[in-house]
N, C-alpha and C positions, 0 to 999 in steps of 0.2 A: 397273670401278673405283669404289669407293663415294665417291660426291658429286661426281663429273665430271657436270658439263650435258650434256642431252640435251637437242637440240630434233627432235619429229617433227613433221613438216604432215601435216595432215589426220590427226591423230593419236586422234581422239578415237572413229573406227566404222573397220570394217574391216580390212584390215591396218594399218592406222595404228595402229589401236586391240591391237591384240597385238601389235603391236611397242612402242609404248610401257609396254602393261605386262609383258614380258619384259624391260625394260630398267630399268623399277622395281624386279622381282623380285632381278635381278643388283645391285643401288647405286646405279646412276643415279638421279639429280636430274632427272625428267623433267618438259618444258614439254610439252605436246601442241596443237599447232593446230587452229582449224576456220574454217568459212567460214560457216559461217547456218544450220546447226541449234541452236540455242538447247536446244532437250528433251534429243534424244539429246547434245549435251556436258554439260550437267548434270546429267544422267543418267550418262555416264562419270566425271565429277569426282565425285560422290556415293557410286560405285562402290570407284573407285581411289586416291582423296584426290591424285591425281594432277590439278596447277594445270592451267588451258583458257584459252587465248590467241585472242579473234577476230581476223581480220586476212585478207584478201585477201592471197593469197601471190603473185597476180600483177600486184600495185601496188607498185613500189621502196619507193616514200616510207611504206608503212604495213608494209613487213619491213622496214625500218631502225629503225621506234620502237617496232616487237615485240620486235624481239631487244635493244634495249634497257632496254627492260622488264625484259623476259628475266632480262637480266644484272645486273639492278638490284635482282630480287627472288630471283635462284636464285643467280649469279655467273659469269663468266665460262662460253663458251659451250665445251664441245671435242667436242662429237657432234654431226653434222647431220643428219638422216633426212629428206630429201626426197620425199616419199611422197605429197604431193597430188594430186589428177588429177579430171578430170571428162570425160566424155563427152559430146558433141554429133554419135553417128553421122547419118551420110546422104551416098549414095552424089552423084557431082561434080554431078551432073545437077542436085542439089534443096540440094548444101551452097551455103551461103552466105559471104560474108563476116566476118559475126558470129560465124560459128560456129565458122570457122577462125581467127577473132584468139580470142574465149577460150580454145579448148582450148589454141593454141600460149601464149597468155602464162600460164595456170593449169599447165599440165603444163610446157611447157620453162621459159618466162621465169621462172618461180618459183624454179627452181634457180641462177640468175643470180641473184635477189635477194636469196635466202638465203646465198648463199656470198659476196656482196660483201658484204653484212652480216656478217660472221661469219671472213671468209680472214686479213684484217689480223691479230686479235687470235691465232688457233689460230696462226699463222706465227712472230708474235711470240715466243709461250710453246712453241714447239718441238714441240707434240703439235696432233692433229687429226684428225679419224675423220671422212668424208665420202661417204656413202651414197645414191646417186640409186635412186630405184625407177623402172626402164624396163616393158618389156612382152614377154613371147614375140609379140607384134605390131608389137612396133617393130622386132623382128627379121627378120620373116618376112610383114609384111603381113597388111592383113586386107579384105576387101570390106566398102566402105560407112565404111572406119575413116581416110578421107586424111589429115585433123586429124591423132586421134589417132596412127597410126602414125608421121606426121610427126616430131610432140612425143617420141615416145616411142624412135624412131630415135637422135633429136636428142640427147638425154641420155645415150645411151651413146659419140657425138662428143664430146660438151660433156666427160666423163668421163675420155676417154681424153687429152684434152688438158690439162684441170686440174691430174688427177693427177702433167704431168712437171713443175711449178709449184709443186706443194707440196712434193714429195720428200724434197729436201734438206735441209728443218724437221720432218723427222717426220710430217706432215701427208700422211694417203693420200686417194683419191678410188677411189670403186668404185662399183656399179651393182649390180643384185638385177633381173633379168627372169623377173617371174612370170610363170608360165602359166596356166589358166583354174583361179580358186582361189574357193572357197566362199563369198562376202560375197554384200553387199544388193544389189551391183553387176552381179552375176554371176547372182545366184536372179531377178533381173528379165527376164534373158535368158528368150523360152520354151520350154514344155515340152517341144517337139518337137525347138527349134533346137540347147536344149541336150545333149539325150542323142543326136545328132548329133555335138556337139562330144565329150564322155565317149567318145566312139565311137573316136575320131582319140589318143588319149590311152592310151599304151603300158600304164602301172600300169593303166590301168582307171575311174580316177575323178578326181575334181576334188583338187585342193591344197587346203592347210588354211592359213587366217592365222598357224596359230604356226610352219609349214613354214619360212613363210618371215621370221618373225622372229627362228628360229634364225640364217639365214643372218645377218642383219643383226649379229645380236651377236656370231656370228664374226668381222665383219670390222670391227668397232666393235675387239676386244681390244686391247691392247696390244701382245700377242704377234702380232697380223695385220702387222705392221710393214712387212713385204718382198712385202705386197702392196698394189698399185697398181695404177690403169687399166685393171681386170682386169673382167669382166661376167659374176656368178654365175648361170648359168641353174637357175630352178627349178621346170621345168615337166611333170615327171613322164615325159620322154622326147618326148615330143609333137614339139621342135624343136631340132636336135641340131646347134648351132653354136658 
């Protein structure tokens, strides 16, 4: 819908980064978040003329004066792409504490802070499109991943309970669990661990960032309406739940 707010986290590399500009493409008014690469976001803003919002997605108090921002320079919000995430593998033996509070407050608590920021006002005006990005690992585990699969489990819980909250205002909440899909995230993985992993992976090869950006604007549409709480897997067969 041309000039409906979009906001994506972590929107400026990675799947963030083609999903926000898929969503440019289609009309959106898109915000894109980052967390502390200063180069590569202005590097994407120079790119896509698409606005870069700093802001820790896993601090309330600094996504409440984002998305007011937000709304202050774009207008009201009615897209939420929840798509931040970071990794701190290491198996239970060597994780620590630290490592399990950032990932759970940057991957889950963030989608907590963004939707309280943001549930009020889409409720209000009767529309709302609300998209967590989970994981084929929040589904199905992964070794050495307890954070992350944790966090990543969690969101399609958090999901499925949102979404019978918002229903009845038009307001949907859904999920996207990619599977192991081509970014800077993924190419760090190595070269042996990886085509291990390609190996397990039905199609044969890795996902692609706009794979699953399509998804996202699917269920962004308008016409997605009678979908709810629902968890798009798109992991090229790999985990079939």
């Amino acid at each position: 819908m041309s000039g409906r707010v979009a906001i994506v986290t972590g929107g400026t590399r990675g799947i963030g980064a083609a999903i926000s500009r898929m969503l440019k493409l289609r009309g959106y008014s898109v915000a894109a978040s980052y967390a502390g690469n200063d180069v590569a976001a202005s590097a994407f803003k120079a790119e896509t003329g698409i606005p870069v919002y700093k802001f820790d997605v896993g601090k309330f108090d600094e996504c409440v004066a984002a998305v007011a921002q937000i709304e202050k320079d774009l207008g009201p919000v009615a897209v939420l792409v929840n798509n931040a995430g970071i990794t701190r593998d290491a198996t239970m033996k060597r994780l620590n504490r630290d490592m399990w509070d950032s990932v759970i407050d940057t991957n889950l608590g963030s989608c907590f802070n963004m939707c309280k920021a943001t549930w009020d006002g889409m409720n209000s005006r009767g529309f709302g499109r609300v998209v967590n990005i989970g994981s084929i690992n929040g589904q199905g585990g992964q070794y050495g991943q307890v954070n992350y699969a944790a966090a990543k489990s969690g969101i399609h819980g958090f999901t499925k309970a949102l979404a019978q909250e918002g229903a009845a205002k038009n307001v949907t909440v859904n999920a996207i669990a990619p599977g192991y899909t081509d970014t800077d995230m993924v190419s760090a993985v190595p070269a042996n661990v990886l085509e291990k992993i390609v190996a397990k992976i039905p199609v044969g090869r890795l996902g692609k960032a706009d794979e699953i950006a399509r998804g996202v604007l699917f269920l962004v549409a308008d016409d997605a309406g009678f979908i709810t709480g629902s968890t798009l897997s798109i992991n090229g067969g790999q985990h079939m739940y």
